[in-house]
N, C-alpha and C positions, 0 to 999 in steps of 0.2 A: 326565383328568389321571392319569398313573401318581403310586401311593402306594406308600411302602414302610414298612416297620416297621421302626424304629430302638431300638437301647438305648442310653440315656447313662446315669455315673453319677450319681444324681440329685446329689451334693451339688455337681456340677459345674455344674445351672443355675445359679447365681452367674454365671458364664460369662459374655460376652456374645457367646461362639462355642461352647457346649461341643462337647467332643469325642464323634463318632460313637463305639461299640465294636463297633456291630456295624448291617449292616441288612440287608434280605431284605424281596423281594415281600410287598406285602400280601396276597395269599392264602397265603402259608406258615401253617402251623403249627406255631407258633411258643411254647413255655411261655411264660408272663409272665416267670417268674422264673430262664428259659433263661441267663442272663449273672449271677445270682446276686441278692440279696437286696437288694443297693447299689444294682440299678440299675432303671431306670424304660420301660418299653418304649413308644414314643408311637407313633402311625398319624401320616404328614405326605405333604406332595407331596415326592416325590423329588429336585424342582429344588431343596430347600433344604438338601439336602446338597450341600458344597462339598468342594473335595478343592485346599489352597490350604494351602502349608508356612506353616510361620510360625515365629517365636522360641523358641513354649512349645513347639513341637516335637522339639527339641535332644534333649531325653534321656522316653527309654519305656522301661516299663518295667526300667530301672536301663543300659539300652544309650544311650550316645552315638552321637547320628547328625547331623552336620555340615551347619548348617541350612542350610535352603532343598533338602537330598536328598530325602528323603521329605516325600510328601503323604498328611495323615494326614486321615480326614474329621471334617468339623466341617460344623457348622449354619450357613446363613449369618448374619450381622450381623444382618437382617432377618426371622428367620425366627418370631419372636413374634407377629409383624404377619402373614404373609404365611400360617401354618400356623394359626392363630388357633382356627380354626372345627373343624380335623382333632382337631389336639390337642385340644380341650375336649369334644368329642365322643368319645373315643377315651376320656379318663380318665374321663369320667361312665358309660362302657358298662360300664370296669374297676371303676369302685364301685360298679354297679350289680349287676354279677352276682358280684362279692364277698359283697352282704348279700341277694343275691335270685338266682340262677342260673336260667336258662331252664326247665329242668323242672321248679322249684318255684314258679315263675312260672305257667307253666301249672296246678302244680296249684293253687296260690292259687286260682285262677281255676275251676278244675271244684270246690274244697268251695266258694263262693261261690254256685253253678250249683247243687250239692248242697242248699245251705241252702235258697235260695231256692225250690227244686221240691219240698222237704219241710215248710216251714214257711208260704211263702208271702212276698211282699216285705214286709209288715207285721210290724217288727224284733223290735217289741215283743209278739209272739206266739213270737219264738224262746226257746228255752231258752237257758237264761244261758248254758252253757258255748258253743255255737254264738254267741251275743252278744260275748263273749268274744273267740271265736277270729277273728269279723267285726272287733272293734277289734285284734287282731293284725295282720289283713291289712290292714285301713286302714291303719295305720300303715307299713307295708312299702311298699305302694304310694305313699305321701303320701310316703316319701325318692323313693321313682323318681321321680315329678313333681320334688321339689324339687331334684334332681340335674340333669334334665334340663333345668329352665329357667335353673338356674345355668351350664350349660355356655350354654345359647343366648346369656347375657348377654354372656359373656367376648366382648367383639371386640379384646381386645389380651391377650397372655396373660401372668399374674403372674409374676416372677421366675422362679417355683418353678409352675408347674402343677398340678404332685402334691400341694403342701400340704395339710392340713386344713385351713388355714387358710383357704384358697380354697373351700370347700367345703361344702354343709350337714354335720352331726354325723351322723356315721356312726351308724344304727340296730345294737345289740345283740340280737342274739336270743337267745331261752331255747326250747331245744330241751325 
């Protein structure tokens, strides 16, 4: 199934069509934050953009354009139900490497490898600091889990996807 990357404004999911601003193959490279700070960029199936005039269409930004002329894109009616699985997947990867990015991921993973080949898997033989920085990464790890199985839950997706409110609490980190 083609997928593509969409940005809407987020305060637009209220919506129950919002409006596309932008989309592009899912393999683009693409910034998050390419259409600015307002807006929210989701992975979905591409059938759920629709390209269907409508009323709230009339006037863009500050141009009148004499409805039913242009067809501007919007999501379909349906597309909470039908994108469900794309989007909640797509936002949990975006929170996920927000507070954990791939090459700190990995390296989570080699000082863990580190600990354990120097101390032994008996925790309680580690030095505190190594102890420590073991409950740091647990922690890290224990939002990726809980992220991830928060997305698998969503089979219908919240008004607002992007919320926190939707979402385990975002982990802070102390560099």
């Amino acid at each position: 199934m083609r997928k593509s990357k969409i940005f809407v404004e987020t305060r637009n999911f209220a919506d129950d069509r919002p409006l596309v601003l932008a989309y592009y193959e899912s393999s683009s490279d693409i910034a998050i934050d390419e259409h600015g700070h307002d807006t929210t960029m989701m992975l979905v199936p591409h059938d759920v953009i629709t390209f269907e005039s409508s009323e709230e269409d009339r006037v863009t930004g500050g141009i009148s354009i004499r409805p039913g002329s242009m067809k501007l894109p919007r999501l379909a009616a349906d597309w909470r139900n039908r994108a469900a699985a794309d989007v909640a997947a797509a936002e949990a990867d975006r929170r996920i490497i927000e507070v954990l990015p791939p090459l700190e991921q990995v390296g989570t993973l080699q000082e863990l490898l580190d600990f354990v080949t120097k101390y032994g898997v008996e925790q309680a033989s580690w030095p505190p600091d190594a102890r420590a920085r073991k409950a740091e990464i647990d922690a890290l790890w224990n939002y990726v889990k809980a992220v991830r199985e928060r997305a698998r839950a969503m089979k219908t997706l919240p008004r607002n996807p992007t919320s926190d409110n939707n979402w385990p609490t975002r982990i802070v980190k102390h560099d």
